[in-house]
N, C-alpha and C positions, 0 to 999 in steps of 0.2 A: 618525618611524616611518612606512612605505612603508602602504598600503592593505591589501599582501596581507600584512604582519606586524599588523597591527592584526586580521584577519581568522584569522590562527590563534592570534594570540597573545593574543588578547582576555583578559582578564582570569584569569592566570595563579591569583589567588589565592582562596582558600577564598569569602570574602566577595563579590567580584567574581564568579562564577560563579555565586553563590547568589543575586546579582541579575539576571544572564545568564539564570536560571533562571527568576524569575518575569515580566521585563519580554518573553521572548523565547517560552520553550519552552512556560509554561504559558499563556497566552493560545493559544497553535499546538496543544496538546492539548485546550484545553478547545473550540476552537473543530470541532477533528477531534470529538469528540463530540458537536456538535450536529450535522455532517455524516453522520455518520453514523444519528443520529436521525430524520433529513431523509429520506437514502435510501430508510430502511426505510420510511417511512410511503407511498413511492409505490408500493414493491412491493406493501407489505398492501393497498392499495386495490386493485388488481389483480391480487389473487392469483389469485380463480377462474379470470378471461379466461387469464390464461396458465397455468395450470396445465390448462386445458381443451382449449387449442387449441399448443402448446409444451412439454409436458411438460418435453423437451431441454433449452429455456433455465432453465428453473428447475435441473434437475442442473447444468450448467455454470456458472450465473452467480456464485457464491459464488466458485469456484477462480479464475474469470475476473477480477472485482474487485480479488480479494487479489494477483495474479500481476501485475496491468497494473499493481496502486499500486505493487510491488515492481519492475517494469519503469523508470517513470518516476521513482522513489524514487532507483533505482541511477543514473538520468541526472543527476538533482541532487546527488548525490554525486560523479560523472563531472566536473559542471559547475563545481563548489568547489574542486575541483582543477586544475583547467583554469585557474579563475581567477588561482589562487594562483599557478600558474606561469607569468603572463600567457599563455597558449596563446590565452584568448578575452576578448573589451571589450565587445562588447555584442550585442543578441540579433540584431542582423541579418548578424554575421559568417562564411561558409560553414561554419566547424567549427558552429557553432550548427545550422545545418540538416541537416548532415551525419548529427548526432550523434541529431536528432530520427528524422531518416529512417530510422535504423537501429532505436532504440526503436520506431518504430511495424513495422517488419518484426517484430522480434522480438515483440511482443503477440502476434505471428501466431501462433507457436509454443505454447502453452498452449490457446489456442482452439481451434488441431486437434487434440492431443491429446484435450482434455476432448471433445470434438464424437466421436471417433471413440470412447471411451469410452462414452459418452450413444448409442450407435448399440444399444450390446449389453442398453440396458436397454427404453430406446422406438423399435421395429422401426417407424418410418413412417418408408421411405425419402426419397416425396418431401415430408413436413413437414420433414425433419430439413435435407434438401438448401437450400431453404427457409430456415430457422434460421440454417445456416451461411453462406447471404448474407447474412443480416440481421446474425449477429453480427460477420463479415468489416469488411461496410458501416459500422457504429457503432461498432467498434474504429477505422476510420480517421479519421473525425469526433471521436471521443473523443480518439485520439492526437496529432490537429493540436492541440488546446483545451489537452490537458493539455503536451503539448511545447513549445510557447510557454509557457504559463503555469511551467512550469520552468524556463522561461530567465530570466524573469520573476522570476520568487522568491528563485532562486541569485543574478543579475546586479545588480537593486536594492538588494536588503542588501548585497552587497558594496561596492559603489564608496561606500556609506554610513557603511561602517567595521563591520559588523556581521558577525558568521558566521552564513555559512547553514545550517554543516550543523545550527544548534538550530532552527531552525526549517522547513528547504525539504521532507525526508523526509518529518516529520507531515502537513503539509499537503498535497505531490501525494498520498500516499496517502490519506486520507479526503478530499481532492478527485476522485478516480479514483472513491472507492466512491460517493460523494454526485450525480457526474454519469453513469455507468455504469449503474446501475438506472433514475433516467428517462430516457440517453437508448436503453437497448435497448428499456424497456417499449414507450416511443414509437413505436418502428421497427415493431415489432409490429403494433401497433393501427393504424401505416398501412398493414399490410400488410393487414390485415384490414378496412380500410374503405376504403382509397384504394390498391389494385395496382397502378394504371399510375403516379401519385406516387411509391410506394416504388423500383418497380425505378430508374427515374430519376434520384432519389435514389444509389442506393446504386452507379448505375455513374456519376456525377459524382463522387463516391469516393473510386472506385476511378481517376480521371481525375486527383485531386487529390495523390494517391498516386504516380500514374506521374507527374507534373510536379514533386513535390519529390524526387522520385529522379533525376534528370537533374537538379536543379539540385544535391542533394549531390556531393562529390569525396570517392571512399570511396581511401582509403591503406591500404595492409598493416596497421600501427594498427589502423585500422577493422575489417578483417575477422577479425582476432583478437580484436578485444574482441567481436564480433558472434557471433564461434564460441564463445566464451566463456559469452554469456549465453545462446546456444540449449542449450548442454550443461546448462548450470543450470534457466534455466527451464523446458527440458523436464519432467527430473529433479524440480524441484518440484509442478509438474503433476498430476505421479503419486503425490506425495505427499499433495496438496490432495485426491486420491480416499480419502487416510486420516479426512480432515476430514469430509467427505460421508458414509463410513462408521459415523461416532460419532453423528451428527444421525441417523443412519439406526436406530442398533441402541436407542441409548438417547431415540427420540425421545417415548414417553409419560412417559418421567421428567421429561423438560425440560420439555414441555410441561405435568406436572401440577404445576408451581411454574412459572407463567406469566410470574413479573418476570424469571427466569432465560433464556428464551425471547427476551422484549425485549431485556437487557443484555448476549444473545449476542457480535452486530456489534460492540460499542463494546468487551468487553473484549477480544475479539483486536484489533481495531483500536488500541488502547490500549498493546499487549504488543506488537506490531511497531512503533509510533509510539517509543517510550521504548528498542528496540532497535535503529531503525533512528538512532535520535543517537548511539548511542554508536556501533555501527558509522560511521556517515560521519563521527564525528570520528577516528576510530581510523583511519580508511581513509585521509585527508588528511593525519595528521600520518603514517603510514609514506611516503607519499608525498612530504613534504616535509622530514623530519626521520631518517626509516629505521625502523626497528621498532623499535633499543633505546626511541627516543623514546616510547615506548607505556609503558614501566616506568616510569614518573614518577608524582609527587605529584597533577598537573594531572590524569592519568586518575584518580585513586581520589575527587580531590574531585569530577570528573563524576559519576562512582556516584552518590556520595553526596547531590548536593545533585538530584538527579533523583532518587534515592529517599525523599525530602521531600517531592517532588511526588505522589510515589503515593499514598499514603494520600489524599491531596486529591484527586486524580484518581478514586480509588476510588469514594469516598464519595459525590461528585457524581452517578458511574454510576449507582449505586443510586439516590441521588435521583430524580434523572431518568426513570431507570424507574420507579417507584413512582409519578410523575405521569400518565406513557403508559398504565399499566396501569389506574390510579384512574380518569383523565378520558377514556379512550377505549374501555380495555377493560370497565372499568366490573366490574371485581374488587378483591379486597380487595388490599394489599401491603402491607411493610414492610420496615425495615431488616435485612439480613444481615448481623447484625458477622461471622460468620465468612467471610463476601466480603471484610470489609473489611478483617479480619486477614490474611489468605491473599492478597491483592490485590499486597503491596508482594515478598510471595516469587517470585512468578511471573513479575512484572516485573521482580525481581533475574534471576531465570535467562534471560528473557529480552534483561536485556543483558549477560549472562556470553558466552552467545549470541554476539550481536553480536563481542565483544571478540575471541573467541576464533576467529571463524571469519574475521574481520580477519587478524588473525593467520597464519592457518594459511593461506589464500590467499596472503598473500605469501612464504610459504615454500616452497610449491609452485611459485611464479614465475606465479600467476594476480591478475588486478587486482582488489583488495580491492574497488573502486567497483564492481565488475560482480558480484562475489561474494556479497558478506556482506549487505546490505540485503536482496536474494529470498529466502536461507536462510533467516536471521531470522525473518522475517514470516510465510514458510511453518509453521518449526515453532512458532512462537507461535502459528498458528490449529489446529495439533494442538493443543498445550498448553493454551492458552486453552478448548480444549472439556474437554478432560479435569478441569481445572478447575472450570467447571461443572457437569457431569456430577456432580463432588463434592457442589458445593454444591448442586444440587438435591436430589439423594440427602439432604444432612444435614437439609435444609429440609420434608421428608415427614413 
């Protein structure tokens, strides 16, 4: 058996997958959940500094997180493909850079968006101008780290016999949230105490940017996959303003059940992480096999033995929070079984999601890998709040 069949064809059976599942996928969730954990504790330290002096980055930086992990998420799905059909061997191969340089253009796309959005709420022209160097600047630094580290993640498990798509998706995406929030805060604070540093900084960059684009060889391929996710990611963008709108309307609910508040981040994180596997699996076998290949046995025990892991996955959230909130916030908490009930349905729809927008992209004649991972994830962070929303509501 060849590398790239050992790599789709991994463990066809119920049993085998449901070990696939715990050696692979839950380690790579549980570990996105402390990544996430992590994030959040660098913003809270610095919440007032940037809320006092950036308002801006505080509106955009959520949309921005979830969109660049959905960004890099869809390359690692890009890249398991690539593999499969030997297109690429290893990460210093031009399609490897190619493929980066265009994920770090497209970040681009969400950024302005949100940035010119974020203009109609906080009128300081030049803070805002400001802002959008800085978030420009640390999107390109963030997208060299994470574009490698994609190649990374997709290209080691494979030549290993493993498939990536159970674990590459989780991880660049709560890898993007987990380095994102310290390194924009960071950018910030140098801008604010070291200004001749930052701009330096940020147009070395933007130097690093112009030199991997001249070493890319962009092909028709390329510019259609590139038109593809600007249409998407735009489009999601605008969506992620629905997410910012829920935090907004319903925000003394969430906040008067405070674990709810904490376990925000981790459960969308959580509901695009468990969405974005089934999409990159779904997305690779139409790729390799055609779409009927998706009605099969092999997808419904994917379902299945990831919907095993929910409940587990839930339950640790909660944990989890319940410590953050005990040992730092220093309020009371407890268990939500109705989190924990409500946990495994959400994540169901979340990868019905996935499956189906797999799907429906190649039917249209759009590339699954570019597609369905951004959708997904976007509306799992609607979902995911509307979700809480619930359960703080029920928890009053």
């Amino acid at each position: 058996m060849t590398v790239a069949q050992i790599a789709v064809g991994t463990s066809r059976t119920f049993r085998g997958k449901l070990k696939e599942a715990f050696l692979l996928s839950f380690p790579a969730l549980f570990l996105c959940l402390i990544f996430d954990f992590v994030g959040g504790a660098v913003l809270g330290k610095n919440w007032n500094t940037i809320m006092s002096y950036f308002p801006i980055l505080v509106f955009i930086m959520p949309g921005l997180m979830d969109l660049r992990g959905n960004i890099f998420s869809a390359l690692a799905s890009r890249f398991t493909t690539k593999l499969n059909l030997g297109l690429i061997e290893s990460v210093r191969d031009p399609e490897v850079t190619t493929q980066i340089v265009m994920a770090i253009l497209s970040s681009k796309i969400p950024l302005i968006v949100l940035w010119v959005v974020g203009l109609f709420l906080v009128r300081n022209i030049v803070q805002d101008v400001i802002v959008l160097l800085m978030v420009i600047a640390s999107a390109i630094f963030i997208g060299v780290i994470l574009g490698y580290g994609t190649a990374l993640i997709t290209i080691l498990p494979f030549k290993r016999g493993y498939d990536p798509d159970l674990i590459a998706a989780p991880l660049i995406s709560s890898l993007a949230d987990l380095i994102t929030m310290p390194t924009m805060v960071y950018f910030a604070l140098l801008y604010l105490h070291h200004p001749g540093p930052f701009y330096a900084l940020a147009f070395t960059m933007l130097g690093i940017l112009l030199w991997l684009a001249l070493r890319a060889k962009f092909k028709h391929e390329h510019r259609r996959a590139f038109g593809e996710l600007a249409a998407i990611i735009g489009a999601m963008a605008l969506v992620e303003t629905v997410t910012g709108g829920l935090l907004v309307t319903y925000e003394k609910i969430i906040n008067a059940v405070i674990i709810v508040s904490v376990m925000w981040p981790s459960v969308n994180d959580s509901m695009g992480n468990f969405g974005s596997i089934i999409a990159a699996r779904v997305s690779t076998k139409i790729h390799l096999e055609g779409v009927e290949a998706v009605k099969s046995r092999e997808t419904l025990y994917d379902f299945i033995v990831l919907l095993i892991l929910a409940p587990i996955i839930g339950y640790l959230t909660n944990l989890i929070s319940m410590w953050v909130v005990i040992h730092y916030i220093h309020r009371p908490a407890r268990i939500l079984w109705h989190f924990i009930l409500g946990f495994p349905v959400v994540i169901l729809i979340a990868m019905l999601i996935g499956l189906v927008v797999a799907v429906l992209a190649d039917k249209y004649n759009w590339d699954p890998d570019n597609v369905a991972i951004p959708v997904v994830t976007t509306l799992s962070d609607v979902i995911g709040t509307m979700f809480l929303v619930w359960v703080a509501m029920s928890s009053m």
